[in-house]
N, C-alpha and C positions, 0 to 999 in steps of 0.2 A: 674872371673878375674877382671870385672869391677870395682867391690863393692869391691874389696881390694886395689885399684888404688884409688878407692876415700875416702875411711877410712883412706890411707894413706894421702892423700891429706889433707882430715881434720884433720888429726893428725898434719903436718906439717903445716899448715895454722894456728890451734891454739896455736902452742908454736911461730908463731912470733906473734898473739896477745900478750899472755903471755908479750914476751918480749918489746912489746911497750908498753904492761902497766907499767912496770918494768919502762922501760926509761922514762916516763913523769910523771909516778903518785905515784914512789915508790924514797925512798931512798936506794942507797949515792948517784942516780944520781945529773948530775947538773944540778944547780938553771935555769941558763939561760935556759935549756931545755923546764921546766914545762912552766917556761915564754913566748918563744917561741910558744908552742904549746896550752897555753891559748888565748893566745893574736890572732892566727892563727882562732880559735875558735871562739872570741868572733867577729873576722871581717868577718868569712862570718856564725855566726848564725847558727852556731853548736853545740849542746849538748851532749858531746863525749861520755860520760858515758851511755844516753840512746842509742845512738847509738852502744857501746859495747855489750849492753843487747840485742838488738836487733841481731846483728852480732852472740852472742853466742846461742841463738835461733835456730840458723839455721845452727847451727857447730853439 
């Protein structure tokens, strides 16, 4: 019962990764978005993409 609580859980946890890559790094979102969440980035010295790979690692 666990392990299907948490497969689920992983399954839900990686469709809203999906979806924030979607919204910052994909198109037709908006401009101001990717700006927002570059700019986010580069003020506290985050590398979002290794940090996705890392995240998806452990999905």
């Amino acid at each position: 019962m666990r392990s299907i609580m948490l497969q689920n859980l992983n399954w839900v946890f990686k469709s809203q990764v999906i979806k924030f890559i979607k919204r910052f790094f994909k198109d037709p979102y908006r401009n101001e978005d990717r700006k927002w969440i570059k700019k986010l980035a580069n003020e506290n010295n985050i590398n979002i993409k290794v940090k996705l790979k890392i995240l998806s690692k452990l999905l």
